[in-house]
N, C-alpha and C positions, 0 to 999 in steps of 0.2 A: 796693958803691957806697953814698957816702953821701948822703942828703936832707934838704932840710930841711921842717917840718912849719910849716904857717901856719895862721893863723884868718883861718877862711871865715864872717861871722856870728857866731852862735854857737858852731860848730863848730870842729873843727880837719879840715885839709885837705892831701895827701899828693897830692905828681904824683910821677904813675909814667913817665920815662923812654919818649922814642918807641920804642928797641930793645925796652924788657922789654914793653910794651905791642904791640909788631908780633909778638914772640916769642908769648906769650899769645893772640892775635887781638882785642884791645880794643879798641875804637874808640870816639868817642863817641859817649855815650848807651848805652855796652852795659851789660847787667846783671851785675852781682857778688853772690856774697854774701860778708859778712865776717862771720866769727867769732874766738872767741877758744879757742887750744888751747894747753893749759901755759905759759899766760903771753906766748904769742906772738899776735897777729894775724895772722890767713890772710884772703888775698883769693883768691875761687875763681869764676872765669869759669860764668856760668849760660846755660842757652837761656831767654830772655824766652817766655815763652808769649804765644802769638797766636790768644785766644779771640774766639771768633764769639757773635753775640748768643742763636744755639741752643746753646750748649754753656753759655753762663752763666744762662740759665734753665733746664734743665735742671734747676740745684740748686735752685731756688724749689720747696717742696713746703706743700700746708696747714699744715703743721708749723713754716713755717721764716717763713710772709710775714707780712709785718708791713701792720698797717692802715692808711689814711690818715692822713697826716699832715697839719693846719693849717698854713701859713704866713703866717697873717694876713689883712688885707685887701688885694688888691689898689691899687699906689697906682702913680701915674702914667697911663700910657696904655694902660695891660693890658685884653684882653677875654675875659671868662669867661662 
């Protein structure tokens, strides 16, 4: 089948047909990853990970956290 590629932005942007897409299980917003293998682009359906706020601290270790950061003065109607 042939497509045509358009600029999306910056980028360029590639629709993938509802069959190849029902075929695969795409939908939107799902995750791919794409790479490059001998000249070819592969597009490869991923499970999105669906982390919880304890699994993502978890990897915070003394080794790893960073200090406070400034973001200046408070301006508007902010209360600190």
């Amino acid at each position: 089948m042939l497509t045509k590629i358009q600029k999306w932005g910056n980028s360029l942007a590639l629709r993938i047909p509802k069959a190849f897409a029902a075929e695969a299980n795409i939908t939107n917003d799902s995750v791919v990853e794409i790479s490059m293998e001998d000249g070819q682009i592969k597009i490869k359906t991923v499970t999105a990970f669906d982390w919880t706020l304890n699994q993502l601290l978890a990897g915070v270790t003394h080794e790893n956290i960073h200090q406070e950061i400034s973001t200046g003065n408070p301006v508007g109607n902010e209360t600190w």
